[in-house]
C-alpha positions in Angstrom: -68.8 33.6 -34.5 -66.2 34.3 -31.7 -65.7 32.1 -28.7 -66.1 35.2 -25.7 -63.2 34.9 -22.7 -64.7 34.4 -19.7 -62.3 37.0 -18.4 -63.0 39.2 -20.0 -67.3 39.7 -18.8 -65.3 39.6 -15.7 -65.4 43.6 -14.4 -61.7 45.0 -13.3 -61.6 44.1 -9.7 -62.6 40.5 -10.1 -60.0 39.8 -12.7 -57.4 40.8 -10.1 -58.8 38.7 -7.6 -58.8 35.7 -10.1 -55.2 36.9 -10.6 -54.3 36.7 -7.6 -55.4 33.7 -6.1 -54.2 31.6 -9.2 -50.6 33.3 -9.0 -50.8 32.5 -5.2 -51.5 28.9 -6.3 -48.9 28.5 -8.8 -46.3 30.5 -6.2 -47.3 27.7 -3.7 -46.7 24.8 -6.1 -43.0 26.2 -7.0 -42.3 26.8 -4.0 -43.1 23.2 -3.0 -40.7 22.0 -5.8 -38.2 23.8 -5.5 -38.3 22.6 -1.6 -38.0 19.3 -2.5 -35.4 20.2 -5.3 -33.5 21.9 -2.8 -34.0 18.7 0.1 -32.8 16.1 -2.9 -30.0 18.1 -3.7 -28.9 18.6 0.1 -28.8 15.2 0.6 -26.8 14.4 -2.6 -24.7 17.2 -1.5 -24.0 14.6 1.9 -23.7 11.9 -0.1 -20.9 13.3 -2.0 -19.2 15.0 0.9 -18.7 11.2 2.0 -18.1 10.0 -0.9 -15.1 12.3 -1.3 -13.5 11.5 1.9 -14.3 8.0 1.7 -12.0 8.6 -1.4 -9.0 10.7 0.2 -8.8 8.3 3.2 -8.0 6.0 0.1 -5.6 8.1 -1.7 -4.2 8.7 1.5 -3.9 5.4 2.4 -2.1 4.8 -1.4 0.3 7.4 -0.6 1.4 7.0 2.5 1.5 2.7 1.9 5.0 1.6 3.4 6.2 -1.9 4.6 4.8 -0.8 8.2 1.2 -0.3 7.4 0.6 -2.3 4.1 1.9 -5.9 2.8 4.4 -4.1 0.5 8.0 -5.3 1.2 10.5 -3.2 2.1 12.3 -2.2 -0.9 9.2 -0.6 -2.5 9.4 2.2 0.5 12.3 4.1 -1.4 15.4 5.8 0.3 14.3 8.2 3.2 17.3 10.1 5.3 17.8 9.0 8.6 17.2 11.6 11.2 18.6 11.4 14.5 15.9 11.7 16.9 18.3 13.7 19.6 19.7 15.7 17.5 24.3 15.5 18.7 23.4 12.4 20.7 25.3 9.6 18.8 23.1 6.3 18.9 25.1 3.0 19.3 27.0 1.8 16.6 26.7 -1.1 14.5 29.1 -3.8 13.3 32.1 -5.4 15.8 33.5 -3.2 18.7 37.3 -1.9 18.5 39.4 -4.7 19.4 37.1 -7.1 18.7 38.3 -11.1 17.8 37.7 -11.8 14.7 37.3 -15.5 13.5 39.8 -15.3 10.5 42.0 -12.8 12.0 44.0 -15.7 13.9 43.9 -18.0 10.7 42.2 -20.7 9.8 41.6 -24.2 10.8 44.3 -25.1 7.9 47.1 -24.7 5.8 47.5 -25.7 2.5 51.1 -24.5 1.8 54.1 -22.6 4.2 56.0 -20.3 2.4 59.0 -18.9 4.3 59.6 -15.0 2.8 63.4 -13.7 3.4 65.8 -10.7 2.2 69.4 -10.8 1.8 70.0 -7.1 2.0 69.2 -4.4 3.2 66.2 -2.5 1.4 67.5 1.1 2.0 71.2 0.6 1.6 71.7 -2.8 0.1 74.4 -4.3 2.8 74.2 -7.6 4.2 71.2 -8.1 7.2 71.0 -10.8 9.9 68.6 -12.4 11.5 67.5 -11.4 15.0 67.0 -14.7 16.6 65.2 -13.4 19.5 62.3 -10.9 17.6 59.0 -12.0 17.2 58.6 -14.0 13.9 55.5 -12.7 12.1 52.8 -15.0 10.7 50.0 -13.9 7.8 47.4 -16.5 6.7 46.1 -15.3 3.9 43.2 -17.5 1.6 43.5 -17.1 -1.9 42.1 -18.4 -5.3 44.5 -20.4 -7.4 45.2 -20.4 -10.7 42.8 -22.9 -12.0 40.5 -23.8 -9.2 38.9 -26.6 -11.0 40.8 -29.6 -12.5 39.7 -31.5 -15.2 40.5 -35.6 -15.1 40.0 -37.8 -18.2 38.9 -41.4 -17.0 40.3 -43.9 -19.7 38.3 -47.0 -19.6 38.9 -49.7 -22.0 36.1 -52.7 -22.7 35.7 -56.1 -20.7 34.3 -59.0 -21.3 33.4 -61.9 -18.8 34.3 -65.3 -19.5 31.4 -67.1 -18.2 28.4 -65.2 -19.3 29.4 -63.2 -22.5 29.2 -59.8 -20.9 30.8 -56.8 -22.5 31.3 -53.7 -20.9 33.5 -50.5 -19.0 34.2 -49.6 -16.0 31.6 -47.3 -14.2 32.7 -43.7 -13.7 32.9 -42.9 -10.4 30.3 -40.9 -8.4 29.1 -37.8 -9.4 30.2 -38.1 -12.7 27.9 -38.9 -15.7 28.5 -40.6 -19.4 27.2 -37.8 -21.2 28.0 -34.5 -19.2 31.4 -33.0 -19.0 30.6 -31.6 -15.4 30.8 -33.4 -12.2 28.4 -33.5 -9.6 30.5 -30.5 -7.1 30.7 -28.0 -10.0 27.2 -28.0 -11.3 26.0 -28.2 -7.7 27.8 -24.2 -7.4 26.7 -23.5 -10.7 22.7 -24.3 -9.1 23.6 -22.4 -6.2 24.8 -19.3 -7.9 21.5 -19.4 -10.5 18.9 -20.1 -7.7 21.1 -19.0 -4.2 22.7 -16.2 -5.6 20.2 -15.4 -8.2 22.6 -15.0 -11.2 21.7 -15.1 -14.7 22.4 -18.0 -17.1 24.7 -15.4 -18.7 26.4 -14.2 -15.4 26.9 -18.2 -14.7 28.3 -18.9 -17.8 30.3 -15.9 -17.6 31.5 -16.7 -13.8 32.7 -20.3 -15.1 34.8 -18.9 -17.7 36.4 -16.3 -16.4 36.7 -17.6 -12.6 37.1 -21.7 -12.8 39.0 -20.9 -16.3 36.2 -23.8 -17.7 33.8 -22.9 -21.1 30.5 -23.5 -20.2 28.0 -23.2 -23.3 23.7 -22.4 -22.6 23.2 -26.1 -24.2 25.3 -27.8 -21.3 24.0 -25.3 -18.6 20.3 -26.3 -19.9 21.4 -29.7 -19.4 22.8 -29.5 -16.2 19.6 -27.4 -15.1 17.7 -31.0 -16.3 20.0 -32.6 -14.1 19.3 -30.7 -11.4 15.1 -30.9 -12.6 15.5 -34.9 -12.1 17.6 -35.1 -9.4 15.8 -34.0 -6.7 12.1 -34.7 -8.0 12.2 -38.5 -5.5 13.2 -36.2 -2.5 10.7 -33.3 -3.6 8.2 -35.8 -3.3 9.2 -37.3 0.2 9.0 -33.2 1.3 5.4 -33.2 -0.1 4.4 -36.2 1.5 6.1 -34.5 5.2 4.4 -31.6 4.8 0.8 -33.5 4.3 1.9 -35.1 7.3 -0.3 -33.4 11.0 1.9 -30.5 12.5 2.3 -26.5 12.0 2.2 -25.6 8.8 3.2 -21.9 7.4 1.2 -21.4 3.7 1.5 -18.3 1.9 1.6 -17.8 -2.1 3.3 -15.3 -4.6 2.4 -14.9 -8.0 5.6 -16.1 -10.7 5.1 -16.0 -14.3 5.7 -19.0 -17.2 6.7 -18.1 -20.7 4.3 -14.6 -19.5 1.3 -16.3 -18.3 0.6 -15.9 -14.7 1.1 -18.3 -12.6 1.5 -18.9 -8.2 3.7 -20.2 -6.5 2.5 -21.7 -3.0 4.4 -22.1 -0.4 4.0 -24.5 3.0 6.4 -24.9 5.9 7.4 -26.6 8.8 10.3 -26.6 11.3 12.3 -29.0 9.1 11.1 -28.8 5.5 9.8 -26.6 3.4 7.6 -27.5 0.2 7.1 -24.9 -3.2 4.5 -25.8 -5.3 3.6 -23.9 -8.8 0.2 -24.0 -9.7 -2.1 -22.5 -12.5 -4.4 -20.2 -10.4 -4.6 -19.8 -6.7 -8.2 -20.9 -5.4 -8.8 -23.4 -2.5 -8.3 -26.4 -4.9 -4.4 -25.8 -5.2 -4.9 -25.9 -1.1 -5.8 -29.3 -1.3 -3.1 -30.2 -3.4 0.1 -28.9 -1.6 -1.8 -30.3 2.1 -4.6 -32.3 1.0 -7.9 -32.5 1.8 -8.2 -33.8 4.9 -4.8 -32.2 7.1 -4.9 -33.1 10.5 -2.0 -30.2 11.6 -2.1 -26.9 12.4 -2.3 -24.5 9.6 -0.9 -20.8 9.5 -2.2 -18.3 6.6 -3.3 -14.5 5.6 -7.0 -14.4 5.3 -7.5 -14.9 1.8 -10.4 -16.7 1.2 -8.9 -19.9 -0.4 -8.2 -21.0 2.9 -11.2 -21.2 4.1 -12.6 -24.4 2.8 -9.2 -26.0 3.9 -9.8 -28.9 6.7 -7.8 -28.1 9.6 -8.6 -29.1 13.2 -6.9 -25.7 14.6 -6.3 -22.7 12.4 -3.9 -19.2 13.2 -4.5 -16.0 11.4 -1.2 -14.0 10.8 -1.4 -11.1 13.3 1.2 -9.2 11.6 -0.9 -8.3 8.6 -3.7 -7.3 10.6 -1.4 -5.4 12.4 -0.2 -3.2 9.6 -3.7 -2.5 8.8 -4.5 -0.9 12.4 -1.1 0.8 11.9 -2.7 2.3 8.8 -5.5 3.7 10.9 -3.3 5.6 13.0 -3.1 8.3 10.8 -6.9 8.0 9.4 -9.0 11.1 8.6 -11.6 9.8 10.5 -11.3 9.7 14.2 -13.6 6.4 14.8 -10.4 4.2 13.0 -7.9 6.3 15.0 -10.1 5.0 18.1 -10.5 1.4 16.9 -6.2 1.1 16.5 -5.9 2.4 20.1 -8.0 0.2 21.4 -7.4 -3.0 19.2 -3.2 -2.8 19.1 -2.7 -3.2 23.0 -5.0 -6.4 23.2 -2.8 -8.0 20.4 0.3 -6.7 22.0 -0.6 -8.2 25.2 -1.5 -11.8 23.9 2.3 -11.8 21.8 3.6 -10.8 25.5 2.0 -13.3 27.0 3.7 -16.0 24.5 7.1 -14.6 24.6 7.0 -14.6 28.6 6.1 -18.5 27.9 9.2 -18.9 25.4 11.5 -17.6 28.6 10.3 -19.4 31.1 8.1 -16.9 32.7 5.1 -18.3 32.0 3.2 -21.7 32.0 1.4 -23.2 29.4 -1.6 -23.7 31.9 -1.2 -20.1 32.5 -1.0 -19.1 28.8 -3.8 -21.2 28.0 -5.4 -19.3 30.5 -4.8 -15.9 28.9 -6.6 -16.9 25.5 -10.5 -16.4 27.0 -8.9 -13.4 28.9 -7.7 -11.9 25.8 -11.0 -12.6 23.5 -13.4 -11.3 26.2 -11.3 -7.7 25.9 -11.3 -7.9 22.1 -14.9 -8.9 22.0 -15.8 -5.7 24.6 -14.1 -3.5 22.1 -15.8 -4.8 19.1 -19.6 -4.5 20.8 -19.0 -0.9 21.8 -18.7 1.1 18.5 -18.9 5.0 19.0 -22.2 6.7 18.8 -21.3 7.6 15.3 -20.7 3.7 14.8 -17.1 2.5 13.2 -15.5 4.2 10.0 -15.6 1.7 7.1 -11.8 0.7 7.5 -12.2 -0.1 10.6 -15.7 -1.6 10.4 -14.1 -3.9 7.6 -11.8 -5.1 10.3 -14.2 -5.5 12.7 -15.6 -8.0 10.9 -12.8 -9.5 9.8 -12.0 -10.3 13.6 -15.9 -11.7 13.6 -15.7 -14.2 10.8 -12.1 -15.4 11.7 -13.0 -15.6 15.4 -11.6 -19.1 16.6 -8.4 -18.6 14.5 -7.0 -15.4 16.4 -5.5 -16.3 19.3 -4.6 -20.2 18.6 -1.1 -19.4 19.3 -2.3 -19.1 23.2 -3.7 -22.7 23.4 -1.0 -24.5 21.3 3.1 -22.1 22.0 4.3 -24.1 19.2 2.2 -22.1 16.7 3.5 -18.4 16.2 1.3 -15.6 15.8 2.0 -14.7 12.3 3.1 -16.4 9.0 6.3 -15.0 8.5 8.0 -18.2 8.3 5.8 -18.6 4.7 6.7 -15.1 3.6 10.2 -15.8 4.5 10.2 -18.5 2.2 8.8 -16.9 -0.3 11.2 -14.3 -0.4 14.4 -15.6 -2.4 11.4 -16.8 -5.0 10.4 -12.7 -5.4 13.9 -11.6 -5.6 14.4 -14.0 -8.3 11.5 -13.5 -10.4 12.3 -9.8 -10.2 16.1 -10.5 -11.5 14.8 -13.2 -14.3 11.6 -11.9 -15.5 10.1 -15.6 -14.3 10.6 -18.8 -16.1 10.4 -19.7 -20.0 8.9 -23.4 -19.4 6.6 -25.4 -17.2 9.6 -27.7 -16.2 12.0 -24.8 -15.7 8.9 -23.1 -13.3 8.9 -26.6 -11.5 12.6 -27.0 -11.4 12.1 -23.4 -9.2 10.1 -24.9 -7.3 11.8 -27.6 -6.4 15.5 -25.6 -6.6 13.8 -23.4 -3.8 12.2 -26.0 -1.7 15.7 -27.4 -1.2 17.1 -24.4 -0.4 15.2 -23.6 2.0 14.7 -27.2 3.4 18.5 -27.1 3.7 18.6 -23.7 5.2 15.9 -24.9 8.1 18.1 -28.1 8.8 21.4 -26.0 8.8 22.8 -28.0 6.1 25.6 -26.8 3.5 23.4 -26.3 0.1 26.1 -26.7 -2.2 27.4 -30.1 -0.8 23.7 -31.6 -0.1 23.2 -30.9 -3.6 26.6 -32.6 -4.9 25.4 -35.6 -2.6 21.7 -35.5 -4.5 23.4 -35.5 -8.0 26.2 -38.2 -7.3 23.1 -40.6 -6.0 21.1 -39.7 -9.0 18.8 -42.7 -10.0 19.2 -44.3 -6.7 16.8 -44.4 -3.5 16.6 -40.9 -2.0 18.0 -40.4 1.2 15.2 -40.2 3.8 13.8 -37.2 5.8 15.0 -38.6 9.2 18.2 -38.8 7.9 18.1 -35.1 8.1 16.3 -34.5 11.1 18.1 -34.1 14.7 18.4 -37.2 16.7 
């Protein structure tokens, strides 16, 4: 028996009724649905739209990165033509001015040998000349390498023996000389100067011996000489350490340097006098502790990575330079709130470094520059409570509170002069250690990374005390094995 359709007993103009109120029901349902379709996909649509300018602010940021706005050094910015701003209007120009004395053009402070220079006859016709006793006699001082600049001595010793107490022996070899090197203490010293100073290669050094100082030089003697160097100045590497643990202003920074291709840092810490390198597996707050120690009662100068943060310190300084290329990066933002925050942010920095150069000259008293450091945090602290409506851009709201968590350690350069405002000091330190990784690709053994450590810390230890490198480091390998010379030693009276 067949089911009957309810419809269908239904006469003609109730079935259109029914009709039409269920296709009115169904047309309010998808309309509903679409609705919210359409709501969820408008606000993915504004999601996206920020998302996609959140991400060109960043490409524009990697584009336009330069040594101004970014931590990037210099050389990375590539060759750009110099324009003249005023376009015929010649700027001033560098190097000495016309006329200028020179400090070799009247000779030098010696003379190793006069040579008198005559002629007999005339150059043009070939008759007899004379003198003229009464013309001014010229004189030409002119420095110039000799033939073998390096002379090589053989020290013949014969055996003693002492009638008393049966001892046999020879006669020590004088100072900076060593039984089983065929290098003194003076040429290996330029050698290390010319690997670590100068940043040649181990070939280019062998290669300068040879062909300049006329001497063969093979890689197993300039390894040795390197292990000369490596033992050398390890007793006054330590007495640098144990400085810069010591309270005062200390400059840290680190680089990354590889070993035999695994990655390794180099940390750096500075003071007026000495300047420490240490090379150390990774670079987390525990290597901190190591190059200062845990408990430093000085001053300490960094970025604001985060491995600084659980160093002890009574007074810290955040580098002002690195925050300042980041607001310089928000000059040319997309997004008008970081544009705001730079203008606002830059002339309250600029003001506290004027306030500590007018102390440097004179102008200003350290009562009155301690003064300025409330001054100066009560007109940051304005600008970073009053965001626009809109509130801060990302960038700058990541600086924002940057400047919040680092608070105390802005302006310490206002309560204490002797502090600087940046680290630059640490990152100029760091510098020859770049170049140099750059030419040698890094080191190919752990004592060969420490030996650059320690090669570097002298370097720039003697560069801070204004010392000659190369004859410091004759003096360190001629006293090799005895008690190193001590800090004050160095140090101005």
């Amino acid at each position: 028996m067949e089911k009957s359709n309810p419809v269908s007993n239904l006469n003609q103009e109730e079935t259109e009724m029914l009709w039409q109120e269920k296709g009115a029901k169904d047309w309010c349902e998808d309309y509903q649905k679409e609705k919210e379709e359409n709501e969820k996909l408008r606000k993915e649509l504004l999601e996206l739209k920020k998302e996609i300018e959140k991400l060109k602010e960043k490409l524009k940021k990697l584009n336009q990165r330069t040594s101004e706005n970014s931590s990037q050094p210099p050389s990375s910015d590539g060759y750009k033509k110099k324009v003249a701003k005023n376009f015929g209007i010649k700027g001033k120009k560098r190097g000495p001015k016309y006329d200028h004395v020179g400090k070799t053009r009247n000779g030098f402070a010696w003379i190793d040998e006069r040579v008198n220079l005559t002629i007999e006859q005339c150059p043009k016709c070939g008759a007899s000349v004379e003198k003229q006793k009464e013309a001014i006699i010229k004189k030409n001082q002119i420095a110039e390498l000799v033939s073998k600049p390096v002379e090589v001595k053989e020290y013949v010793r014969e055996k003693y023996q002492c009638s008393q107490c049966d001892w046999e022996g020879y006669a020590p070899l004088p100072l900076g000389c060593r039984e089983d090197f065929s290098y003194g203490a003076t040429l290996s010293s330029l050698v290390g100067w010319l690997g670590y100073g100068g940043n040649l290669t181990w070939l280019k050094q062998r290669y300068l011996v040879a062909t300049v100082f006329g001497i063969p030089l093979s890689q197993g003697s300039l390894a040795k000489m390197h292990k000369w160097f490596c033992s050398s100045l390890y007793p006054s590497y330590e007495q640098w350490w144990t400085y810069i643990q010591e309270p005062g202003v200390r400059c840290v920074d680190e680089t990354s340097y590889r070993v035999n291709g695994v990655n390794y840092w180099m940390w750096v810490a500075t003071s007026n006098q000495v300047c420490v390198l240490f090379l150390a597996p990774s670079r987390s707050a525990d290597e901190v502790h190591s190059l200062l120690g845990k408990d430093f009662q000085g001053i300490l100068s960094t970025d604001c990575w985060g491995a600084y943060n659980r160093q002890n310190a009574p007074h810290k300084q955040k580098c002002l330079a690195h925050i300042g290329r980041e607001l310089k990066a928000l000059e040319t933002s997309r997004f008008s709130e970081n544009k705001l925050f730079a203008q606002k942010v830059f002339p309250i920095l600029e003001q506290a470094r004027q306030y500590y150069r007018d102390y440097h000259r004179g102008e200003l008293t350290l009562d009155a520059l301690q003064r300025q450091r409330p001054l100066i945090e009560a007109q940051l602290q304005q600008v970073l409570d009053n965001p626009p409506p809109t509130g801060w851009a990302s960038d700058s709201q990541l600086l924002s509170n940057r400047f919040r968590r680092y608070w105390s350690d802005w302006f310490t350069f206002l309560s204490f002069p002797e502090v600087k405002p940046d680290n630059n000091d640490a990152e100029r330190a760091l510098r020859p250690v770049v170049i140099h990784r750059k030419v040698s690709g890094g080191a190919r053994s752990h004592w060969g990374g420490q030996l650059v450590a320690m090669m570097f810390s002298f370097l720039e230890t003697m560069r801070l005390q204004g010392e000659n490198a190369v004859e410091q480091l004759s003096f360190i390998l001629s006293s090799s094995g005895l008690s190193p010379p001590s800090i004050d030693d160095f140090l101005p009276v």
